[in-house]
N, C-alpha and C positions, 0 to 999 in steps of 0.2 A: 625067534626074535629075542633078543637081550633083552631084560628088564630096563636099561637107559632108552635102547632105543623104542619100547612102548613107552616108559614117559617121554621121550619126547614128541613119539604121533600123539601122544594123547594131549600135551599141550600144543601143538600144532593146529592139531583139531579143534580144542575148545577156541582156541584165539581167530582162527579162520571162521566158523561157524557160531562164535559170539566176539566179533568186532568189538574193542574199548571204545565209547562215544566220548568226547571231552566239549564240552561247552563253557565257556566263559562269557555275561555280557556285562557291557559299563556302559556308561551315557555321556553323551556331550552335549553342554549348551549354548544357545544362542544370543548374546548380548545387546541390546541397542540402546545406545542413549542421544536421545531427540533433542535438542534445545529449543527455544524458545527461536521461533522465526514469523517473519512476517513479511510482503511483498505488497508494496504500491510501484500500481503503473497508472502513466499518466500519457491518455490519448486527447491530441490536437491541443498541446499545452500552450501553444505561442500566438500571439494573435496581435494581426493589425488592422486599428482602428482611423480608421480617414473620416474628418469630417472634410465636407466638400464646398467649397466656395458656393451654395447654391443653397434654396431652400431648405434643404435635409440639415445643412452643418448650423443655419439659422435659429431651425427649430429646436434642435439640440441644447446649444444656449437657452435660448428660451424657455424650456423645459430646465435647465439646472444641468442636463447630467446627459453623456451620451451610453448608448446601449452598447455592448460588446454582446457576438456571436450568443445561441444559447447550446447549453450541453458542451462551452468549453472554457476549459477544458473539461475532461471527463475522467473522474481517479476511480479505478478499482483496488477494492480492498483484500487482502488474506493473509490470514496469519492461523496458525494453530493454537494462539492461546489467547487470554484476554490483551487490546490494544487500544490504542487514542489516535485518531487523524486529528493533525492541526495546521493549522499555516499561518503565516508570516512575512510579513515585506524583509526578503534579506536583502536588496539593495534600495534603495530611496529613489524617488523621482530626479533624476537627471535633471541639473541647474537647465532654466534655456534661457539667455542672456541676463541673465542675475538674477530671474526669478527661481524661487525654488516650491513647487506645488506641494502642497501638504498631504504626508500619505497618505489621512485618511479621505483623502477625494476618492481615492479606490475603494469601491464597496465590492462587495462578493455577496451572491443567494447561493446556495446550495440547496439541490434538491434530491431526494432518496427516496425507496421504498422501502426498505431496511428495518426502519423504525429505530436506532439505533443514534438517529441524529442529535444532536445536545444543542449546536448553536448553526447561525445565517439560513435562517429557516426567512428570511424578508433581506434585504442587502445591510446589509453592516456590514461599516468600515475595517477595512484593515490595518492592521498596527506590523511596528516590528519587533513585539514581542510575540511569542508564539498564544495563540486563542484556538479554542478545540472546538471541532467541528461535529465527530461523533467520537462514541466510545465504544468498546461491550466488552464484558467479563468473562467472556468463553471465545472459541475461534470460530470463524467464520470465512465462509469463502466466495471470490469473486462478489463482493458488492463492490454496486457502482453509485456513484456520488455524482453527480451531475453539476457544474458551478456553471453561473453567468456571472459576468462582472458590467457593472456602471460605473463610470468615471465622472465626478463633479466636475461641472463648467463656469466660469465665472468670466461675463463680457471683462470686465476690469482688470483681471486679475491673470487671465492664461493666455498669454502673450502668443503669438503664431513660433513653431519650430516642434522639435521632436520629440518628444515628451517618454521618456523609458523606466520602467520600475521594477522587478525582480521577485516572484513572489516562492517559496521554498516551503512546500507540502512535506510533512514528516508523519510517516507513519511506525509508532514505537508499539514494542511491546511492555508491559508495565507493571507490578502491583498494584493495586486500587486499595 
């Protein structure tokens, strides 16, 4: 055998019976950027109130104030960061033949377990400026807010016909 051709069994050899390994590693990363979010929903928001030609719609009067449904409507709260529930009459009581009832005859109670509530913890009147109902400074999920509403009555004053008012629940996220 020619001296070329034992070096080349000899490097044939080493290279078959010690394999080069080559390895390389790198990294990739995963990015996420969350914003700030929050979600009200609001179950059995709408409601009609009848008072009745008959002792019931009598008493009412009588009493000042009729009762609406309770537990409605019903707001659940969630949001991932700190937020504020508030509400507001965004449209006004509907003229009924020239009268115009004043909004704050609509009162609102809220009720929670939450602990989180700030205000209508008893019925307070509604405005249509926005007035805050709870807050918290971290996120929280699925609370529920439970409202009743009372409507002021006045023999004198609330003429028979259909009486409509608008009320607009906002759930923000916010700095404190």
């Amino acid at each position: 055998m020619s001296k070329v051709s034992c070096i080349i069994l000899a490097l044939v050899t080493v290279f078959l019976l010690n394999p080069a390994i080559a390895a390389q590693k790198d990294t990739a990363g995963v990015t996420m950027q969350i914003p700030s979010m929050c979600k009200l929903s609001i179950n059995n928001s709408d409601q009609v109130i009848d008072l009745l030609q008959d002792a019931s719609g009598e008493g009412a009067y009588e009493a000042g104030y009729v009762q609406g449904e309770t537990n409605k409507p019903s707001l659940t709260v969630s949001s991932n960061t700190n937020w504020k529930l508030s509400a507001a009459v965004s449209i006004d009581w509907e003229a009924v033949e020239g009268y115009q009832k004043s909004t704050s005859d609509l009162t609102l109670k809220v009720t929670s377990s939450s602990g989180r509530q700030t205000g209508f913890a008893d019925y307070t009147p509604l405005s249509l400026t926005d007035q805050e109902i709870a807050r918290y400074t971290k996120g929280s999920g699925h609370e529920i807010y439970n409202c009743s509403y009372r409507i002021k009555l006045d023999w004198a004053k609330d003429v028979p016909g259909m009486y409509i008012i608008i009320i607009t629940y906002t759930l923000s996220t916010q700095p404190f």
